[in-house]
N, C-alpha and C positions, 0 to 999 in steps of 0.2 A: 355243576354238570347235570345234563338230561337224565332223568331214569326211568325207565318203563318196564313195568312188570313182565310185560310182553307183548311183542311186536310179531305181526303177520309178514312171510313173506309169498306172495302169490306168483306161480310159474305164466307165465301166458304169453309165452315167445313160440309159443306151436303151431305148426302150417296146419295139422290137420289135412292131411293130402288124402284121407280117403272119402274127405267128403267133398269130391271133387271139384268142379267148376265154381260152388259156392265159396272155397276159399283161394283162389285164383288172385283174388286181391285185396283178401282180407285172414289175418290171424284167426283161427279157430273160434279163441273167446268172444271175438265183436260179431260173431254170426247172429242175427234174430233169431227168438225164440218166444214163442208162445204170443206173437200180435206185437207186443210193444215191448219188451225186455230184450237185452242179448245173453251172450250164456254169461259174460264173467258177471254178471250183473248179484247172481244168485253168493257165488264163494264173498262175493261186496258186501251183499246185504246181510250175509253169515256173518263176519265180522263186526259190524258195527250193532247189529242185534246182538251180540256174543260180547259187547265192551269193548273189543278192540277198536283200538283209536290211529293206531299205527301202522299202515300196509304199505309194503314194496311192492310195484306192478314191475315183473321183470317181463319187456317183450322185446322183441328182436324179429321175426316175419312181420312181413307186411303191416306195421305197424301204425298205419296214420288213421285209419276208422276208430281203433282201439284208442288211441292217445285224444282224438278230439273226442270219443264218448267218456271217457274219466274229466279228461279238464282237470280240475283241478280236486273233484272229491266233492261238489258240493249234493248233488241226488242222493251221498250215501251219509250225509253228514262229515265228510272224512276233510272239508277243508276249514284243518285248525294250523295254526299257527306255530305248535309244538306238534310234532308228527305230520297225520294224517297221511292224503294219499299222494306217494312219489312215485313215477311214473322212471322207469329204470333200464335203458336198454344198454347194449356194449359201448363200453366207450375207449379212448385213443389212452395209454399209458406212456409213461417212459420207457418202460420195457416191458416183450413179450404181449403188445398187443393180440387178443383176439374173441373172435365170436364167441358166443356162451356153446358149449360143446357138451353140453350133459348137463341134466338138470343140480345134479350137487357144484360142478364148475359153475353154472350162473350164479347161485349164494358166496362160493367161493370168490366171484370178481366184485363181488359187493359185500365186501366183509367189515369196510370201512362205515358202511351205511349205516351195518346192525351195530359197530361198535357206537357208534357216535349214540345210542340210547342207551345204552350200559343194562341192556336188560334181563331178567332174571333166564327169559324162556324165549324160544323162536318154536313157533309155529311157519309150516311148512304147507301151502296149498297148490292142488292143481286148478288152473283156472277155466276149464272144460266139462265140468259137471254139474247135471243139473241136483240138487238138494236143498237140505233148511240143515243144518246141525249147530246147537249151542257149543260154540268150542268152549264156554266157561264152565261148563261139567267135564267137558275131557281134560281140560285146566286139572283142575280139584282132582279127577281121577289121579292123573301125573303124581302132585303131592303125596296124595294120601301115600301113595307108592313109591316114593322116593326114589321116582323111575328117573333115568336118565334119559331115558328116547320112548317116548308113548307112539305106538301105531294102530291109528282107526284100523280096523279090519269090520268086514260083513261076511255072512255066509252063502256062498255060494252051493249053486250045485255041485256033489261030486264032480262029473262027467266033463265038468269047465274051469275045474279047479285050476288045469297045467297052464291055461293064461295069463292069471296072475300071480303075483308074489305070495307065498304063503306061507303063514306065519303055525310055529305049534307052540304050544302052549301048554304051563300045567294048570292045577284046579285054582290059581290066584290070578291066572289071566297072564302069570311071568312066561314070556317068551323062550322059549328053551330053543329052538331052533327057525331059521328062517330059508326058504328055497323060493330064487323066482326061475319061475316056470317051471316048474317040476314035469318029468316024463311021468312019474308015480305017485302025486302027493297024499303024503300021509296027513292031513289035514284039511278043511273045506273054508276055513277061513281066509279070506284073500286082502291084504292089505290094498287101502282104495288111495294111496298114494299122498294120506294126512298126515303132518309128523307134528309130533312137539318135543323140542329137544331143550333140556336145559343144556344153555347158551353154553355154559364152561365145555361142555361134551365134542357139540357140535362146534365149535373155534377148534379143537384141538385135534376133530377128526379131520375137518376140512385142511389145515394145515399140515396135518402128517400124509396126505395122499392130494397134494394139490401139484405134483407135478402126473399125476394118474390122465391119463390120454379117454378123455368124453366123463369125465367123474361122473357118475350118479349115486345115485340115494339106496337104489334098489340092487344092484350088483355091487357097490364099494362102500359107502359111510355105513349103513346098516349091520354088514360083516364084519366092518371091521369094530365096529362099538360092540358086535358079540364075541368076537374074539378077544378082545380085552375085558372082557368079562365086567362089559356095564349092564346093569339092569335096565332089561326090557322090557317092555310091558304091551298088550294088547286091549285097546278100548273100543269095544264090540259094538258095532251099530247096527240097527234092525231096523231104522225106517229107512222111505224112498232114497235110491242114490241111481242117478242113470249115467252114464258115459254114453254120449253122444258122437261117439265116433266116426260113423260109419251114416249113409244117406237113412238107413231101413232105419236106425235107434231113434235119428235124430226124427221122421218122418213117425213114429209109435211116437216118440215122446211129448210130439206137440201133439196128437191125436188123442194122447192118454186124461190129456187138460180138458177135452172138452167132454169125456165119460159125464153120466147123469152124475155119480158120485163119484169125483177123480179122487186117483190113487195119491195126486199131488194137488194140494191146493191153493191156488195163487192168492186166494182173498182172505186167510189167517189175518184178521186185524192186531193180533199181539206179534207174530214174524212176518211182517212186512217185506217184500222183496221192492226195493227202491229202482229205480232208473232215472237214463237224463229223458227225459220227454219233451220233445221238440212242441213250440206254441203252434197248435192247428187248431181249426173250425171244429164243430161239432158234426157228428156224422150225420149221414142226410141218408133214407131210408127209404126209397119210392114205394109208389104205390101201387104198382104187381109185382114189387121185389113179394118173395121169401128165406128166410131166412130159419133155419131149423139144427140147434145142437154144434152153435159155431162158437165163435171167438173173434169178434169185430175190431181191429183199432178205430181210435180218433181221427176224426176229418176224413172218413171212408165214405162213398157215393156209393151205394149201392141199389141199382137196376134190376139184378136178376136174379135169380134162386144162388142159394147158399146151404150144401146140405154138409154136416161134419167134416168143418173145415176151420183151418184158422188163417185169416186175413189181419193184415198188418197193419201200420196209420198211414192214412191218406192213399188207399187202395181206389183205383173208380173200375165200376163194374156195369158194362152196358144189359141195354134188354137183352130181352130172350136167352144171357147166358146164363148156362148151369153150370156150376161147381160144386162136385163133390170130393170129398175126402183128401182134402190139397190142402196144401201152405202157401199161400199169398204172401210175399213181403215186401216192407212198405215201401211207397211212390208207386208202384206197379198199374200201368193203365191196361184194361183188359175191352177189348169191342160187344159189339152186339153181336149174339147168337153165338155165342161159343160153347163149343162142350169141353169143359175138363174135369178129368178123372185118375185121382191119385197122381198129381203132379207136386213138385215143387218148383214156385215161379221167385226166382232172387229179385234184389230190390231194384226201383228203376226201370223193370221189363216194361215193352208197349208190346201189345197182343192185338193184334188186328181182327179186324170181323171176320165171323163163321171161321173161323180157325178151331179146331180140334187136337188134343193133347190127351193122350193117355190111350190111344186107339188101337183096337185088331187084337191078334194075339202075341202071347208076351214070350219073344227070342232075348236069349242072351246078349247082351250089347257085347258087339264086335272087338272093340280094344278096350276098355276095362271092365268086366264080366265083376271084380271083385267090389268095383265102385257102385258100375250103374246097375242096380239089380230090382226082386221082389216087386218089376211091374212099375216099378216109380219112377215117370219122364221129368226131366230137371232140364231148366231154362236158367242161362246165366243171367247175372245182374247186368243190367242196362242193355240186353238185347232187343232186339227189334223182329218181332216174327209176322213175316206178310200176311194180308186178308188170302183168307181162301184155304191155306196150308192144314194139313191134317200131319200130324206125329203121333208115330206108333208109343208102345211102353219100350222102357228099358234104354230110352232114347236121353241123348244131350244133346242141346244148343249154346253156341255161344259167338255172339256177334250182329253183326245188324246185315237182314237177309231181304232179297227180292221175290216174289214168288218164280219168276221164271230161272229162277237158278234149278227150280227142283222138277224131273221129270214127274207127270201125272198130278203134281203137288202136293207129293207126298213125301214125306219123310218115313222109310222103313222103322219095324222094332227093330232095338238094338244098331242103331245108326249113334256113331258121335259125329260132329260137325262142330268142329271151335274154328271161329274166328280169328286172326290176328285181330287188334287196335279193336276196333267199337265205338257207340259213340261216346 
């Protein structure tokens, strides 16, 4: 029989709905990040820097960018023969088929999986965050503690505590009490959504609450393991963790990459972040381009100024345009003479000449205020924006557009305009 000390299981069935238009057709985790990675790339590259050999990819949204970027595990080392990486979404039963309905139900409809390793431990990740963390030190912690559920926690600010789950603790790190989303928490530590359960704990909780309507981690398994009075434990982390949620985090987080000395480091030669990397050209760099404080992918043409920004692979960027403080993402063709500022452009967009992005002053966008905000205009993936058009901030496109659709040709701040179909 198979045995594995311990197997990874990774969440990444998430729409991610408030990052809007950019996940429209794609899972949260396959979004690009930082020029040439996506987000699940980073919980991948934790893993197998960390020895784990063994990861469940459970997705279920939009799942076909996600499943052609794993393949089969081979950018992360993960395709072996015994484990590696299994790509996991719902499947048809004999009875009581249905969707993963909370993040502990999706472990719970794959219980067969973890069983078939016989393994000592399951580690639990979410696959939406950017970080580096060695899970074989929170391993070891687990032990030494002859914890039965280990929860990463960080310190938050008081004043943000009530957002997430929050763990209290006595002077051994043992868990005494747990509250998510507290109106008052008496605690600052916020658990970030990591578990490692020894295996015997977790089979027995998911079984005794597996008829529980949307199971999660965070209102049911965790309760209920304190309730039965298993030991808990808190394993405290203090470096970089970002939850890329929202347009504003995701739009800091890749601007944070390209700080003179980033908070986050992508070129660590001992924690390597792996990806699949499609075979392109080498980047081509004209000769009145500038370029200043950016972040280029491979097979990029670039033409015109580039001030703190990150550009993705196989970006072309004509004369005369300027960009600053955007995310380019890759295939993206951009014309000559453009200005943009504080955009995000998804993958696949054609930007036609003298077009303007980011312009005038920054109104509320009209129908989602919570999405499109802080100034930041977002272009969907594989849209089509006419020569000539100028867009305010606060603004979405999505679709393939004519200039004479738009009076003055302009697009107001705070304007959405999504398309049906595209190309």
């Amino acid at each position: 029989m198979i045995k594995k000390e311990i197997i990874a299981m990774l969440l990444a069935g998430g729409q991610g709905s408030r990052l809007g238009v950019l996940t429209t057709h794609m899972a949260k985790p396959a979004v690009p990040f930082g020029g040439k990675y996506r987000i699940i790339d980073f919980p991948l590259s934790n893993c197998i820097n960390s020895g784990i050999d063994t990861v469940g990819v459970l997705t279920q949204y939009q799942p076909l960018k996600l499943n052609s970027h794993i393949g089969i595990g081979t950018p992360w080392d993960l395709d072996r023969y015994i484990g590696g990486v299994s790509v996991l979404p719902p499947f048809e039963k004999n009875v009581n088929s249905e969707w993963y309905t909370g993040t502990a139900n999706a472990i719970l409809q794959n219980i067969e999986y973890m069983e078939s390793f016989n393994p000592d431990y399951v580690l639990i990740l979410s696959g939406d965050h950017i970080y580096k963390m060695d899970y074989e030190v929170m391993l070891d912690f687990h032990k030494e503690n002859d914890a039965a559920v280990t929860i990463a926690a960080m310190p938050v600010p008081m004043e943000e505590a009530k957002r997430f789950g929050i763990v209290i603790t006595d002077d051994n790190r043992q868990i005494t009490d747990f509250e998510e989303k507290p109106e008052h928490p008496r605690s600052n530590l916020a658990s970030m959504g990591i578990y490692i359960f020894t295996w015997k704990v977790l089979k027995e909780a998911l079984i005794a609450l597996a008829d529980q309507s949307s199971l999660d981690f965070g209102k049911h398994i965790i309760p209920y393991c304190h309730e039965k009075k298993q030991r808990l434990f808190a394993y405290e982390y203090n470096s970089y963790w970002k939850d890329v949620g929202t347009l504003n985090s995701y739009w800091e987080a890749n601007m944070e990459l390209i700080d003179i000395i980033p908070e986050f480091n992508l070129y660590e030669e001992y924690w390597r972040i792996f990806t699949k990397s499609e075979i392109v050209t080498p980047q081509f760099i004209g000769a009145d381009s500038e370029i200043e404080k950016s972040i280029i992918g491979e097979g990029s043409q670039i033409d015109g100024k580039i001030y703190s920004s990150v550009l993705g692979c196989g970006v072309k960027v004509g004369k005369g345009t300027v960009i600053r403080d955007s995310i380019i993402m890759n295939g993206t063709v951009i014309g000559e003479n453009c200005e943009i500022e504080k955009g995000i452009i998804a993958e696949d967009a054609v930007i036609g000449d003298r077009v303007k992005i980011g312009y005038g002053e920054e109104v509320d966008n009209a129908t989602n205020p919570d999405i499109y905000n802080h100034g930041i205009t977002t272009i969907a993936e594989r849209s089509e924006i006419p020569s000539g058009l100028t867009i305010g901030k606060n603004s979405v496109m999505s679709g393939v557009f004519t200039i004479d659709e738009f009076k003055d040709e302009t697009v107001p701040s705070g304007k959405t305009i999504i398309k049906e179909g595209g190309r």
